[in-house]
NUKELUM-367620 format. One record per residue (C-alpha): residue in one letter; x, y negated, z; residue number from 1. Coordinates in steps of 0.2 Angstrom, whole numbers, m for minus. Last residue first. Example, Ala and Ser with C-alpha at 12.3 -4.5 7.8 and 13.67 -1.06 7.14 Angstrom:
REM residues 2
{resn: S | c1: 68 | c2: 5 | c3: 36 | resi: 2}
{resn: A | c1: 62 | c2: 22 | c3: 39 | resi: 1}
REM end
This chain:
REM residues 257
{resn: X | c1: m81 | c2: 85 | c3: m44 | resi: 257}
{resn: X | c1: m76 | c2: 102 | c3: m56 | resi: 256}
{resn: X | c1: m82 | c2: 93 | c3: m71 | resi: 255}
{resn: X | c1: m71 | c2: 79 | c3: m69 | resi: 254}
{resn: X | c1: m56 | c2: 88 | c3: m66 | resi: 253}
{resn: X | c1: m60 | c2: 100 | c3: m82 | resi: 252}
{resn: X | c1: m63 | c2: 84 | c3: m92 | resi: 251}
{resn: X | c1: m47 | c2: 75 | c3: m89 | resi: 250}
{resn: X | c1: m40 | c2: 92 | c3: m93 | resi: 249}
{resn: X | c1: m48 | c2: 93 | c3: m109 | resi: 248}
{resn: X | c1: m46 | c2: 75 | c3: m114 | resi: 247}
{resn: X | c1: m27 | c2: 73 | c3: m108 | resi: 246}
{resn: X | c1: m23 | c2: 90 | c3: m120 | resi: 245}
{resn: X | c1: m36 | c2: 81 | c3: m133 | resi: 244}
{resn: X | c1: m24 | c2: 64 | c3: m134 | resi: 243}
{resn: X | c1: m9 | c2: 71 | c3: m132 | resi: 242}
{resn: X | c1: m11 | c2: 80 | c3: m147 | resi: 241}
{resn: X | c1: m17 | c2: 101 | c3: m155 | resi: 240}
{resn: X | c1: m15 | c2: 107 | c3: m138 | resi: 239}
{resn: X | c1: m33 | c2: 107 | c3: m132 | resi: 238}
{resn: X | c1: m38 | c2: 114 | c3: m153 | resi: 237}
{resn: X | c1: m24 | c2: 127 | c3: m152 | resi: 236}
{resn: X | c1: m31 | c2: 133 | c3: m133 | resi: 235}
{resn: X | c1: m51 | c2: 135 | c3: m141 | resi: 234}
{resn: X | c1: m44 | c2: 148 | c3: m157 | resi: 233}
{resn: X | c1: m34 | c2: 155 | c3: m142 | resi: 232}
{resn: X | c1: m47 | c2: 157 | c3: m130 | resi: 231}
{resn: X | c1: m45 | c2: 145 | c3: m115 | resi: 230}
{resn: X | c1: m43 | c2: 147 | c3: m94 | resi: 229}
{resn: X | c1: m37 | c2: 130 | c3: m92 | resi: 228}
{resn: X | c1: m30 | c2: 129 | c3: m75 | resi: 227}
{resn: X | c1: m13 | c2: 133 | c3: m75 | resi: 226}
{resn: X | c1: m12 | c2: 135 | c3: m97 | resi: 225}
{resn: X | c1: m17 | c2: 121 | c3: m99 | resi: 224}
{resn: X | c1: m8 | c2: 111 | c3: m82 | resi: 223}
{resn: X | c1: 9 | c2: 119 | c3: m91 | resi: 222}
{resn: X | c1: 5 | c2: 110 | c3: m107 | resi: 221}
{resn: X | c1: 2 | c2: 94 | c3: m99 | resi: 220}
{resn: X | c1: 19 | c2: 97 | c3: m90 | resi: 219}
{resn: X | c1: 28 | c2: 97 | c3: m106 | resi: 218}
{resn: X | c1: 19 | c2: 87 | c3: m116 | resi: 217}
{resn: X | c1: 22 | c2: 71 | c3: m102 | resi: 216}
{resn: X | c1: 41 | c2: 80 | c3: m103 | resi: 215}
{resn: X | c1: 41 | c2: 76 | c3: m119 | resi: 214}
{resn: X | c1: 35 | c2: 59 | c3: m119 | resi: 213}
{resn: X | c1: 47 | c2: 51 | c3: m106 | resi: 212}
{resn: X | c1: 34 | c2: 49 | c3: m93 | resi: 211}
{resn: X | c1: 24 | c2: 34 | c3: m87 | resi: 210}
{resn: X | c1: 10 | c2: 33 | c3: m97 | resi: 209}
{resn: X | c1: 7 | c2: 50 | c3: m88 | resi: 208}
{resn: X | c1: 6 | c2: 47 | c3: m71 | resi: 207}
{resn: X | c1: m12 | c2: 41 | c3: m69 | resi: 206}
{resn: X | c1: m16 | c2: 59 | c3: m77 | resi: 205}
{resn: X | c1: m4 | c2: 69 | c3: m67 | resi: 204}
{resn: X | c1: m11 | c2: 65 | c3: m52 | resi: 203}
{resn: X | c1: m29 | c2: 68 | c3: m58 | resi: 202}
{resn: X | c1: m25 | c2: 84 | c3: m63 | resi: 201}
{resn: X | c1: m15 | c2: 88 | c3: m44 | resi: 200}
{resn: X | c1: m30 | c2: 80 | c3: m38 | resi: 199}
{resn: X | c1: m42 | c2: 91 | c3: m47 | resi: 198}
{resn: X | c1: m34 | c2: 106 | c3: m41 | resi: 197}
{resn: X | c1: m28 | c2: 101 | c3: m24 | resi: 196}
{resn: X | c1: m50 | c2: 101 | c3: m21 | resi: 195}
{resn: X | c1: m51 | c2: 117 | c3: m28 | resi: 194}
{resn: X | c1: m53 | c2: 123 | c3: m47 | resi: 193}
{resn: X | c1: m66 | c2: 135 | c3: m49 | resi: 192}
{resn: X | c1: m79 | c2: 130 | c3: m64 | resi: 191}
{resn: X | c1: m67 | c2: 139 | c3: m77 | resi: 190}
{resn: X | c1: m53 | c2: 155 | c3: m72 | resi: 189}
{resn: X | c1: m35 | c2: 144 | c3: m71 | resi: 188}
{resn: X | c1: m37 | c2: 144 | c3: m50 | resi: 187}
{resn: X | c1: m35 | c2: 163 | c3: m47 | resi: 186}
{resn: X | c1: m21 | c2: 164 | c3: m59 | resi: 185}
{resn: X | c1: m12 | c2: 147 | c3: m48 | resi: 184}
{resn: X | c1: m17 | c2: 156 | c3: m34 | resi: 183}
{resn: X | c1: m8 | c2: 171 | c3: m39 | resi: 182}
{resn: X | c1: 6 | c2: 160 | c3: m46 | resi: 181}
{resn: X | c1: 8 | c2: 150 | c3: m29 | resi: 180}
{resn: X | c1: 11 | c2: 167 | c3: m19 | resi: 179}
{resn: X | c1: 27 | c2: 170 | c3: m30 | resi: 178}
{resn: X | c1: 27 | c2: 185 | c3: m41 | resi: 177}
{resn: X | c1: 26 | c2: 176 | c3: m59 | resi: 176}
{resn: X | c1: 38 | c2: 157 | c3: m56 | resi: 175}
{resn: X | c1: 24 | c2: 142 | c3: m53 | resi: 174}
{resn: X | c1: 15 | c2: 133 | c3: m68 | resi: 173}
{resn: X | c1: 24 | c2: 115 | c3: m67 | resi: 172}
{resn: X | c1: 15 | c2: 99 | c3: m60 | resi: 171}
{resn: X | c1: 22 | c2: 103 | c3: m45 | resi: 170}
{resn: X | c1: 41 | c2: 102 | c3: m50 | resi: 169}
{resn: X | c1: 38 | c2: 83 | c3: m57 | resi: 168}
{resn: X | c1: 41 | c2: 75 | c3: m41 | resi: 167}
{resn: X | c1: 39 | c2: 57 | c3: m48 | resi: 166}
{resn: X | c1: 48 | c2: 43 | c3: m42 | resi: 165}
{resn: X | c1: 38 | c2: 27 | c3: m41 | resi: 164}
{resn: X | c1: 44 | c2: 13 | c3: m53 | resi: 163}
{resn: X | c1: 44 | c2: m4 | c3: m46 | resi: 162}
{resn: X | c1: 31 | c2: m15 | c3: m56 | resi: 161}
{resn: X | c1: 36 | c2: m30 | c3: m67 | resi: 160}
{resn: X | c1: 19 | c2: m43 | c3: m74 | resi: 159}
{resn: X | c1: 12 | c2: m46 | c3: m89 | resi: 158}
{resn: X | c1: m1 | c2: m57 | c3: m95 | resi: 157}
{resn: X | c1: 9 | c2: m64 | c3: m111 | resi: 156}
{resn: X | c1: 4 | c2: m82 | c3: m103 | resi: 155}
{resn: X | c1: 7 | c2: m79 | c3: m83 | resi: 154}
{resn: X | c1: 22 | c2: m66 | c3: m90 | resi: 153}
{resn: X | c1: 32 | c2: m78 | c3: m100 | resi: 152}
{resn: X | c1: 32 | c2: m93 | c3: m84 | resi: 151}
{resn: X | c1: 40 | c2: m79 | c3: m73 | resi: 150}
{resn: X | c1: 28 | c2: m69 | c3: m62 | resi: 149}
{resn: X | c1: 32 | c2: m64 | c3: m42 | resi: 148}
{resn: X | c1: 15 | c2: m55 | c3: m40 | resi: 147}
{resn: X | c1: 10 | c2: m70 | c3: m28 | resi: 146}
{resn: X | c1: 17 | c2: m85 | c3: m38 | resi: 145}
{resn: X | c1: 26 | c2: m98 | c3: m29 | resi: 144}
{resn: X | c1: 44 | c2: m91 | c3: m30 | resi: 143}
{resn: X | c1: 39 | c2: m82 | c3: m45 | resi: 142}
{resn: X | c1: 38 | c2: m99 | c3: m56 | resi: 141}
{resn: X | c1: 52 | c2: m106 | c3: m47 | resi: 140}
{resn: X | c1: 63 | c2: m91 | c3: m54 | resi: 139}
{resn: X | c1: 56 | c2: m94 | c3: m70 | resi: 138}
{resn: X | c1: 58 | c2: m116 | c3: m71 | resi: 137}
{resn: X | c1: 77 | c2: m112 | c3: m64 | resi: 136}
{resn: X | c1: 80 | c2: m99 | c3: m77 | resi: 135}
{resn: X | c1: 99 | c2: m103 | c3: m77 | resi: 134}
{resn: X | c1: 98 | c2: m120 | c3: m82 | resi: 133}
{resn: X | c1: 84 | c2: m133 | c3: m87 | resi: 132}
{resn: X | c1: 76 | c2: m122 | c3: m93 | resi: 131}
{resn: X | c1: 76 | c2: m105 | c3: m93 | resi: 130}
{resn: X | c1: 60 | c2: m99 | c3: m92 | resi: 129}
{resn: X | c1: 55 | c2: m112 | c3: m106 | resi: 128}
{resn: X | c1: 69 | c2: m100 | c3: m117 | resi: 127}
{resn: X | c1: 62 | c2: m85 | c3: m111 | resi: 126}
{resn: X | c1: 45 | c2: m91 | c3: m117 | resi: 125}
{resn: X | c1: 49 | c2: m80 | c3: m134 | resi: 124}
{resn: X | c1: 53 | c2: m64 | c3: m122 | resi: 123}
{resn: X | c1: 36 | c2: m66 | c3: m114 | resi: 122}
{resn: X | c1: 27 | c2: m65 | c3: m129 | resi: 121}
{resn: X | c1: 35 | c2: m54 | c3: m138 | resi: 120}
{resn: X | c1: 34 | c2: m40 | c3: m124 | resi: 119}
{resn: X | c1: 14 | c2: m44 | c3: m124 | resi: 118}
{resn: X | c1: 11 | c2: m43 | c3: m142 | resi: 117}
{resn: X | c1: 23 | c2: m29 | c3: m144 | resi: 116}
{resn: X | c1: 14 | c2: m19 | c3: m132 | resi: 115}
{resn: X | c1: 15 | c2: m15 | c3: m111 | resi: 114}
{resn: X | c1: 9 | c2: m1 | c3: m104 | resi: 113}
{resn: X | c1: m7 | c2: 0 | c3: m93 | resi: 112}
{resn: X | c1: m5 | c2: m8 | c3: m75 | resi: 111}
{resn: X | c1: m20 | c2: m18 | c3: m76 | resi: 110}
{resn: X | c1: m10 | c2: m36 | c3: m80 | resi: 109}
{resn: X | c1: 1 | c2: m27 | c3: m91 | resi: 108}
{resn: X | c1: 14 | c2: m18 | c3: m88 | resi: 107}
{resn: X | c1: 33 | c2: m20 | c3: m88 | resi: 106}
{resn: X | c1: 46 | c2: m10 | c3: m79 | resi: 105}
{resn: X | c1: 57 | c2: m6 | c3: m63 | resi: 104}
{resn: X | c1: 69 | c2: 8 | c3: m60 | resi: 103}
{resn: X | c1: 86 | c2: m4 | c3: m57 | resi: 102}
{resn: X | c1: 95 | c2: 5 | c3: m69 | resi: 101}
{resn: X | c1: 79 | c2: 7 | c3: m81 | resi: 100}
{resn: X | c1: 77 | c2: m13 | c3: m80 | resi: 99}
{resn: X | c1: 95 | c2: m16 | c3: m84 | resi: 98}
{resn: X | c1: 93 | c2: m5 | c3: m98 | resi: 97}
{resn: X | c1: 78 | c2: m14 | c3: m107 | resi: 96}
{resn: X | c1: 60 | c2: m5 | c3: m99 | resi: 95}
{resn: X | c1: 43 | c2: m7 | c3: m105 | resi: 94}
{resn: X | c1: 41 | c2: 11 | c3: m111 | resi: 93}
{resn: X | c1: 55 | c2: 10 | c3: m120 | resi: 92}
{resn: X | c1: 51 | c2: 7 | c3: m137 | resi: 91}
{resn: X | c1: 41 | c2: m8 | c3: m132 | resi: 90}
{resn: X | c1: 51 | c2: m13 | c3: m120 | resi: 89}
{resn: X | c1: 69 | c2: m11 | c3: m128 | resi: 88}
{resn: X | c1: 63 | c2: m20 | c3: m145 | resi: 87}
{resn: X | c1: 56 | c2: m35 | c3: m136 | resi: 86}
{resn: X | c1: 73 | c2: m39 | c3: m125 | resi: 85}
{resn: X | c1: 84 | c2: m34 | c3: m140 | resi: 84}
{resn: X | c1: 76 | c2: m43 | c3: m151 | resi: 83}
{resn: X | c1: 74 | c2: m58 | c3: m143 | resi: 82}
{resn: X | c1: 93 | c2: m59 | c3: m139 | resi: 81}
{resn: X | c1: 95 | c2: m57 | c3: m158 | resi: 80}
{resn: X | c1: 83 | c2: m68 | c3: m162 | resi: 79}
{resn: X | c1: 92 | c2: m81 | c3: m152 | resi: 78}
{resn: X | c1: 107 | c2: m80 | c3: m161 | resi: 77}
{resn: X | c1: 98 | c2: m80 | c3: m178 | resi: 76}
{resn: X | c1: 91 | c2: m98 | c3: m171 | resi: 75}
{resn: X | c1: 108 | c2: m104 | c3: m168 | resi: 74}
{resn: X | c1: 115 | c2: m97 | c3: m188 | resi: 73}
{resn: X | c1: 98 | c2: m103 | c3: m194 | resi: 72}
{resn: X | c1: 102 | c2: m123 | c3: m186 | resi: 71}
{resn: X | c1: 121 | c2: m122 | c3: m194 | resi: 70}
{resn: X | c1: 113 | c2: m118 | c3: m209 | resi: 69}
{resn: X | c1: 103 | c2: m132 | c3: m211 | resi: 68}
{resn: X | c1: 115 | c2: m143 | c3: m203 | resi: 67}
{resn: X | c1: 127 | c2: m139 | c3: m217 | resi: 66}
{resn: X | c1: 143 | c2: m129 | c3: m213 | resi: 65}
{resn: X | c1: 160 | c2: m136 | c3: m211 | resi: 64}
{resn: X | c1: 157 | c2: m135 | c3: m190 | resi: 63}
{resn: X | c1: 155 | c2: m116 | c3: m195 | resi: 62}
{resn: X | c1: 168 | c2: m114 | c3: m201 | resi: 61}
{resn: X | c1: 181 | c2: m124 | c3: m191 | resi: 60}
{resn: X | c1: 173 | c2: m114 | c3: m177 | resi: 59}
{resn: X | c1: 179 | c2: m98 | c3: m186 | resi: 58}
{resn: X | c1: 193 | c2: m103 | c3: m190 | resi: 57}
{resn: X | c1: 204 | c2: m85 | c3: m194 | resi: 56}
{resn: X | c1: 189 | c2: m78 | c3: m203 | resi: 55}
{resn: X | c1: 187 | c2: m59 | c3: m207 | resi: 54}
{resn: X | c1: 198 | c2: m53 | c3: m193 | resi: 53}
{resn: X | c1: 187 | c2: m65 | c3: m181 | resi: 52}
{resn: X | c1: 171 | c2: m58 | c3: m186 | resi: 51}
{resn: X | c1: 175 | c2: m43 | c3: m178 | resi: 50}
{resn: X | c1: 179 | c2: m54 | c3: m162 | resi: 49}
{resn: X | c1: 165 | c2: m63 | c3: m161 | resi: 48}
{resn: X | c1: 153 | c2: m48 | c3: m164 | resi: 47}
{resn: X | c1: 163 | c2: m41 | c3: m149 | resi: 46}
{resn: X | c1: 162 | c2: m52 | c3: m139 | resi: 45}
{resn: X | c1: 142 | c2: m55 | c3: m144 | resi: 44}
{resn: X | c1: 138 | c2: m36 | c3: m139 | resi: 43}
{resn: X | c1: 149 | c2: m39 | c3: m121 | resi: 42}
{resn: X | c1: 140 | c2: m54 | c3: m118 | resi: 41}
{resn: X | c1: 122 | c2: m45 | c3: m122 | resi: 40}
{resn: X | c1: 127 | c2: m31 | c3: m109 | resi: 39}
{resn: X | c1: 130 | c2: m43 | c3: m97 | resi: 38}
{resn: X | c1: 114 | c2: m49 | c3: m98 | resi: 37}
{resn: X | c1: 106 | c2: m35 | c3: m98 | resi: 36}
{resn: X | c1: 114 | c2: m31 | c3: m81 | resi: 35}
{resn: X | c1: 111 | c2: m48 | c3: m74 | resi: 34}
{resn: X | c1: 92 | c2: m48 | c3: m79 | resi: 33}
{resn: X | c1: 91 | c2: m30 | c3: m68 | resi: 32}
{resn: X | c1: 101 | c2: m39 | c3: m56 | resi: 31}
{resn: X | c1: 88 | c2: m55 | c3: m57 | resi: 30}
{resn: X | c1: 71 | c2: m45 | c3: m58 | resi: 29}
{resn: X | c1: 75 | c2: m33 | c3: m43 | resi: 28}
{resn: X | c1: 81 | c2: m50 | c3: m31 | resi: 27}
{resn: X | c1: 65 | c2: m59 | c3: m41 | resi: 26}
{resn: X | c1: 52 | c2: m43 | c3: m34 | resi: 25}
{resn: X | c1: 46 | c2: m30 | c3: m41 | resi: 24}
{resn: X | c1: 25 | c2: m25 | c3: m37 | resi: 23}
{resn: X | c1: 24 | c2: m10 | c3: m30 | resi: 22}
{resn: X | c1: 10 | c2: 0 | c3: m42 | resi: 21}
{resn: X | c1: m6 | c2: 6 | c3: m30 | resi: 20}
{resn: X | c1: m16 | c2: 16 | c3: m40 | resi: 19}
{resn: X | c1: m36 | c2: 18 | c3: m35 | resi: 18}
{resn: X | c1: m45 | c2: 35 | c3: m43 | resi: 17}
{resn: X | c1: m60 | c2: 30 | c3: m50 | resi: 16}
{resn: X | c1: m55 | c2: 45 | c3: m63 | resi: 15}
{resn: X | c1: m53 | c2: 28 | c3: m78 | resi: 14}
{resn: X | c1: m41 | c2: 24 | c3: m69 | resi: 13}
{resn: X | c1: m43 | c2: 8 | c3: m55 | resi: 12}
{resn: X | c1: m27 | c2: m1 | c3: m53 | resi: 11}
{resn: X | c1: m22 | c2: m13 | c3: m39 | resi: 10}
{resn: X | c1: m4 | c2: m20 | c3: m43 | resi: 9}
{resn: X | c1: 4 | c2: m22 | c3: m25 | resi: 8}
{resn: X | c1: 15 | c2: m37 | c3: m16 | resi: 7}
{resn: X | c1: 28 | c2: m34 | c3: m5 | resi: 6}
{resn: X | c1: 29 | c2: m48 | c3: 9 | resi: 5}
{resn: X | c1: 10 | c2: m48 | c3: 11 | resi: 4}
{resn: X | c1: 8 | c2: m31 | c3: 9 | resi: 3}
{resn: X | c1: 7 | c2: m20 | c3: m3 | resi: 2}
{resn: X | c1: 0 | c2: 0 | c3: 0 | resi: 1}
REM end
């Protein structure tokens, strides 16, 4: 549960089962942004250097250029810092590097995962965030905001959650011979999962946005065959995507309450 010193993202899935997300906080938002950013520094050393063997002068260069192209050359630098911060959320689950060191991430306001829209827009308003140096406007911004937001997640409706660790050994189906399997066995047969049953489902369902993708297959798949009790011809069509494996099991724990 948050408190008053450590905040909470309250989210309601669609099993009206309530998630509490710890909300990060600006120490966890500053050293996962010093990581990244030291990460960027080394990338721009070395681009600085490579080019260096081409051209010896590279600042007489680029003071010889026109102010036209002088004015693309500063803004393809800042795409590129875009870029990296946009790209590594959306294809990472909401997480750049320094994030996934410091185990924190993006979401949205209702704690689903964050898209391109949103990741974009909070990574252009980096540039307000950081006015007048060294994201004073963004650190004021979650000093007097309860959920610790930055100027880019009040208008991109995003905000940094801690990421819980998972203990994913209980969403697997248990070794043949131990005591869990029989019940396991017992419990796979339709219209008798037990109370652990469905919470163990439900478990797994508000964890699952949160998973590297195979092993969100992974332990879908072993929930199937734990609980399912399916035909084959039925099985294919439950394990044919994501989407229908979630369905069938959502189903199965709602039908059993």
């Amino acid at each position: 549960m948050g408190s008053a010193s450590s905040p909470s993202l309250n989210v309601a899935t669609p099993e009206r089962v309530s998630l509490h997300l710890p909300v990060a906080g600006i120490g966890y938002r500053c050293l996962a942004w010093i990581v990244d950013a030291t990460i960027l520094f080394f990338f721009w050393v070395i681009a600085y250097f490579v080019f260096s063997l081409l051209v010896s002068d590279m600042l007489g260069l680029f003071q010889g250029l026109s102010g036209i192209a002088q004015t693309l050359i500063v803004v393809g630098v800042f795409a590129t810092q875009w870029m990296y911060w946009t790209l590594a959320e959306v294809f990472f689950h909401g997480q750049t590097p320094g994030k996934r060191l410091l185990g924190i991430r993006v979401v949205r306001g209702d704690g689903s995962p964050v898209g391109v829209y949103e990741s974009a827009i909070r990574n252009l308003l980096r540039a307000v965030d950081f006015l007048p140096v060294l994201y004073a406007s963004g650190c004021l911004s979650m000093l007097f905001t309860k959920q610790h937001l930055r100027l880019g997640d009040l208008v991109a409706g995003t905000l940094l959650v801690r990421e819980e660790r998972f203990n994913l050994d209980k969403y697997t189906v248990p070794a043949q011979g131990s005591p869990e399997s029989a019940s396991a066995s017992a419990a796979s047969t339709p219209g008798r999962l037990g109370p652990e049953d469905v919470e163990l489902i439900l478990a797994f369902l508000e964890r699952a946005p949160w998973l590297e993708p195979e092993a969100r297959r992974r332990l879908g798949l072993g929930l199937v065959e734990r609980f399912g009790g399916l035909a084959e011809p039925e099985r294919a069509a439950v394990l044919a995507s994501p989407e229908s494996l979630e369905g069938f099991l959502r189903a199965r724990a709602q039908g059993a309450r």
